[in-house]
C-alpha positions in Angstrom: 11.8 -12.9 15.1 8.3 -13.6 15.1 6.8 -17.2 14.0 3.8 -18.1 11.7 1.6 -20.6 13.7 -1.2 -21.4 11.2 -3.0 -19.9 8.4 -6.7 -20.5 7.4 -8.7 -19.5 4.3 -12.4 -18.6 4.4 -14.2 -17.2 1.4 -13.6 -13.7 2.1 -11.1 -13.4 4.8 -7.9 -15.0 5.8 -6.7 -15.8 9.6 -2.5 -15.9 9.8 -1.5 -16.6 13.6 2.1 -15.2 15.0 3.8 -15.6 18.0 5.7 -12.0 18.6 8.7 -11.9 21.1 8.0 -8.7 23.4 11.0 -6.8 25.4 8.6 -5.2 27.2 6.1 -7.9 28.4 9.3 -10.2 28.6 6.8 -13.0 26.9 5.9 -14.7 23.4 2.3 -13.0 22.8 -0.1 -14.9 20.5 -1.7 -12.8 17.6 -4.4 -13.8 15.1 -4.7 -11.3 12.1 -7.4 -11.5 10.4 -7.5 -10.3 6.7 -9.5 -9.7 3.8 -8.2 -12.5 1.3 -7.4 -10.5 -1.3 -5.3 -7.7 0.2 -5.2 -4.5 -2.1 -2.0 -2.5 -1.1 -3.1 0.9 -2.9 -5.9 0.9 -0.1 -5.7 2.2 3.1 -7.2 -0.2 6.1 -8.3 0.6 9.2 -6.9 -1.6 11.9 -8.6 -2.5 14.7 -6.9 -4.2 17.8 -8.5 -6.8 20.2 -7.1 -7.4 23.5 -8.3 -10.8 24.8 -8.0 -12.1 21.2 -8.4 -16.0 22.1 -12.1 -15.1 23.3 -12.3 -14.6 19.4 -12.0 -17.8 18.7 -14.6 -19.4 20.6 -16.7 -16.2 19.2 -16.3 -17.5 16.4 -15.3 -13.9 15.3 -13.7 -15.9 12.0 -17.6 -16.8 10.7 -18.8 -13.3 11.8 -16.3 -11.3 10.3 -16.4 -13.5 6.9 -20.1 -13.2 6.8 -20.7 -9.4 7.2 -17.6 -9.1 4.6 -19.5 -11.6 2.4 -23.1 -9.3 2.8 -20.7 -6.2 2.0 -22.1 -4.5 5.6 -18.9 -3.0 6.5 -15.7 -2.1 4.9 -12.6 -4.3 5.1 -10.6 -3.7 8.1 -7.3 -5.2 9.5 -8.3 -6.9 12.4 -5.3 -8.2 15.5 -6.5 -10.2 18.3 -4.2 -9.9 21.1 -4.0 -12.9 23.2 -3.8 -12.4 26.9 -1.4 -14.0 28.6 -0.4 -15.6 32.4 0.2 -12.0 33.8 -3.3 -10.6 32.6 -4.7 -9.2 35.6 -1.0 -7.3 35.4 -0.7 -6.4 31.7 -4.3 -5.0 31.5 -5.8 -1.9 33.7 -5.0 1.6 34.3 -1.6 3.0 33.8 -2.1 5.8 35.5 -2.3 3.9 38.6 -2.5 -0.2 39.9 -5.8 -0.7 41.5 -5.7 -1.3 45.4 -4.6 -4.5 45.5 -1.5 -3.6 42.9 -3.0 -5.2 39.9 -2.6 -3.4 36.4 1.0 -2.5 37.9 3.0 -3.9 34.0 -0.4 -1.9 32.2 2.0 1.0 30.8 4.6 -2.0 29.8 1.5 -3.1 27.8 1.0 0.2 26.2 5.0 0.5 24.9 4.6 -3.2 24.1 1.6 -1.6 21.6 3.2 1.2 19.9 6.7 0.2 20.1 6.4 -3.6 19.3 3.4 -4.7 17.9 2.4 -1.8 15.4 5.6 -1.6 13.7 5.5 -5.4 13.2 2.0 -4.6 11.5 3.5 -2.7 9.5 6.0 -4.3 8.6 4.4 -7.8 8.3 1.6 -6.8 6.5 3.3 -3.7 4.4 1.5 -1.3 5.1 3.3 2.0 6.4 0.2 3.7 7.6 -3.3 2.8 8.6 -6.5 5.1 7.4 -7.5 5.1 11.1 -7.0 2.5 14.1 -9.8 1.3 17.2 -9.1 -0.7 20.1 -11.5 -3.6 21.6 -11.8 -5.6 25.2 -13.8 -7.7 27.2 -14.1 -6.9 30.5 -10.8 -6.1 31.7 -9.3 -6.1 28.7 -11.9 -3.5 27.8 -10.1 -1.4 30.2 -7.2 -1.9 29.0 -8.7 -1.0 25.7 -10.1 2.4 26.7 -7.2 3.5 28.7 -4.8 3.3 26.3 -6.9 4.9 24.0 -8.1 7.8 26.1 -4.4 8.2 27.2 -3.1 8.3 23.1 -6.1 10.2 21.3 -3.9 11.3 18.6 -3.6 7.2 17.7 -7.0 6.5 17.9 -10.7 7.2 16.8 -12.8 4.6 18.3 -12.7 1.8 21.3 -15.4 -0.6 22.2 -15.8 -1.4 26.0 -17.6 -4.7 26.1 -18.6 -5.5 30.0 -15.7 -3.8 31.1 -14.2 -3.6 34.1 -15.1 0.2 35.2 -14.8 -0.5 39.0 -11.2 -1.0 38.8 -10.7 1.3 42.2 -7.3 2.5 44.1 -9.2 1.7 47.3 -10.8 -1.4 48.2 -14.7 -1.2 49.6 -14.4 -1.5 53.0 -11.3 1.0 52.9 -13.4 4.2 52.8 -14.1 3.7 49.0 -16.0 6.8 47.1 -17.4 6.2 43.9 -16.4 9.5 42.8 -12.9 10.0 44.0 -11.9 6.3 43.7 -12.5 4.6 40.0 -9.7 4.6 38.1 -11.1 5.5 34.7 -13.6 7.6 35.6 -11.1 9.9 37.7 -8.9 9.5 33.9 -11.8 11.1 32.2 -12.5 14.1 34.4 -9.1 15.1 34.5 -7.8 15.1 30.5 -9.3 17.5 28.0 -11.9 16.9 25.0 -10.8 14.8 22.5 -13.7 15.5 19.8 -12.4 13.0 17.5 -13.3 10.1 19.7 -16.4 7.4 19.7 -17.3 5.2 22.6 -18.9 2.1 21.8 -20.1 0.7 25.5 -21.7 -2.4 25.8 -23.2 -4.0 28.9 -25.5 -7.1 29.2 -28.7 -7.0 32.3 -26.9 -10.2 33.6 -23.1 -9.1 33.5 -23.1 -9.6 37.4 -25.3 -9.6 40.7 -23.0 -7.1 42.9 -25.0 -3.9 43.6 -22.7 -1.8 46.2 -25.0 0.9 46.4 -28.2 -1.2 46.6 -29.7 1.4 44.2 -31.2 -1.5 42.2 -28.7 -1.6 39.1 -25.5 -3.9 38.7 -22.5 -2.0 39.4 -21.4 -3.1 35.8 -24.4 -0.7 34.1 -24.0 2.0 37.3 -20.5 2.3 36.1 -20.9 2.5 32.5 -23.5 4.6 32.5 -21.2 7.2 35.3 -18.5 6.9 32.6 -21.0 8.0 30.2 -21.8 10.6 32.4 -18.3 12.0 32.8 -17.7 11.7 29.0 -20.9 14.3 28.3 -19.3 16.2 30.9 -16.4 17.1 29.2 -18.3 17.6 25.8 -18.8 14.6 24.5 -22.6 13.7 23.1 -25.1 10.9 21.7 -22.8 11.5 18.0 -20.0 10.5 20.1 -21.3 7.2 22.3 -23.5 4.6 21.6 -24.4 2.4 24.3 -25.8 -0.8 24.1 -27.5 -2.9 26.9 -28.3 -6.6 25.9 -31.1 -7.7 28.2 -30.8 -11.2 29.9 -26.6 -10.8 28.2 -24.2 -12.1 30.9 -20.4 -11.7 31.4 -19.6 -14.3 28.7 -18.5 -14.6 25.1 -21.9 -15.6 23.6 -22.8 -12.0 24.7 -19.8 -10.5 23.9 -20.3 -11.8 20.4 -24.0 -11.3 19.8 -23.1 -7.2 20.3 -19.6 -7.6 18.0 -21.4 -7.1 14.7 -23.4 -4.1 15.7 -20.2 -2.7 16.8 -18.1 -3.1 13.8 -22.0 -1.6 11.8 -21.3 1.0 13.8 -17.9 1.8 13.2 -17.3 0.7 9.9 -21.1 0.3 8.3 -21.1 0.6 4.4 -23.9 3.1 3.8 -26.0 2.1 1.5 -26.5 4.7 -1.7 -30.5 5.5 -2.0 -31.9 5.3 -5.4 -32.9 8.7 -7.1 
């Protein structure tokens, strides 16, 4: 049975934290759901999950969210961080296959432990049998966890943000004949699997993520990749109505960054449009 840590109040949104017991992940995983205050059952919400859910804290996503709510910029969402926990670098990455050195290997555990466990406790807990729509976020490789269980369930999803995400993740190390374009994970993901047209991509990358630059073309491997996934998603139909991309200049790999690009995000997917005067 799952336990209420802690509940706090703001003025327009409420933050209840669980601790769920998952078969899967063989673990207690930490969830903070955040709320508008006054929930109104004959809506429908979307919900959007967050994997890396502590970096929300230190965001402070609570003070973001409660202040676009507050300026009525976007519509009231459910929102679920997912803590990571000890077995990240496990849990998170591509199910289709570990990266070379075997991480990612419990990543389609983490994808049961999504649908099977934590959805229906949403559900349930928050009694609400169906969601209008429901988005996946992640930071860096919990970004990649974000966009491959998305891309591998379109029919569950209509939206996942990638913040700094982990797009190398590679079934062959660098000095083990690595090719860019036979080798990363996601990107291989992509070519193979049909159009989806339903999907948006927000991708976010900051000019400081990282030094590496394997190719010594000049650009961080962190915006070469993005902007190869990018690539690969126009190739298989998608366009500028279905990606926005977002490159913070001097942003690093860090949650300051992560949460100066979190509002335009949720603008972007959930922006109240405002009615012009005749």
């Amino acid at each position: 049975m799952p336990t209420t840590q802690e509940t706090t109040s703001f003025q327009n949104l409420e933050i209840i934290q669980y601790q769920l017991h998952s078969d899967y992940l063989e673990r207690e995983v930490v969830l903070d759901i955040y709320t508008p205050k006054e929930i109104n059952l004959a809506l429908h919400y979307s919900l959007l999950l967050v994997n890396d859910g502590q970096d929300l804290l230190s965001m402070p996503f609570d003070n973001l969210l409660n202040k676009l709510w507050e300026h009525a910029e976007i519509e009231p969402l459910i929102c679920v961080g997912i803590h990571g926990g000890p077995n990240r670098k496990m849990e998170y990455g591509t199910a289709y296959s570990p990266d070379f050195d075997g991480r990612g290997a419990k990543a389609g555990l983490y994808a049961k432990f999504i649908f099977d466990e934590l959805i229906p406790f949403l559900r349930r807990e928050l009694k609400m049998p169906s969601f209008k729509d429901k988005s996946f976020a992640g930071f860096s490789l919990g970004a990649l966890s974000a966009l491959d269980i998305v891309w591998n369930h379109p029919n569950q999803f209509n939206r996942v943000a990638v913040f700094s995400g982990s797009l190398w993740w590679r079934k062959k190390a660098y000095d083990d004949g690595y090719d860019n374009e036979k080798h990363r994970l996601m990107h291989l993901q992509i070519r193979k699997a049909d159009f989806y047209p339903w999907l948006r991509f927000y991708l976010q990358c900051g000019s400081l993520d990282e030094t590496a630059d394997r190719n010594k073309n000049g650009i961080i491997d962190s915006i070469d990749d993005t902007l190869d996934l990018i690539v690969e998603l126009k190739a298989k139909g998608y366009t500028d109505a279905h990606i926005h991309y977002q490159l913070i200049e001097g942003g690093k790999h860090d949650v300051p960054t992560w949460g100066q690009a979190f509002p335009s995000f949720l603008r972007w997917g959930w922006g109240v449009k405002v009615k012009s005067e005749e």
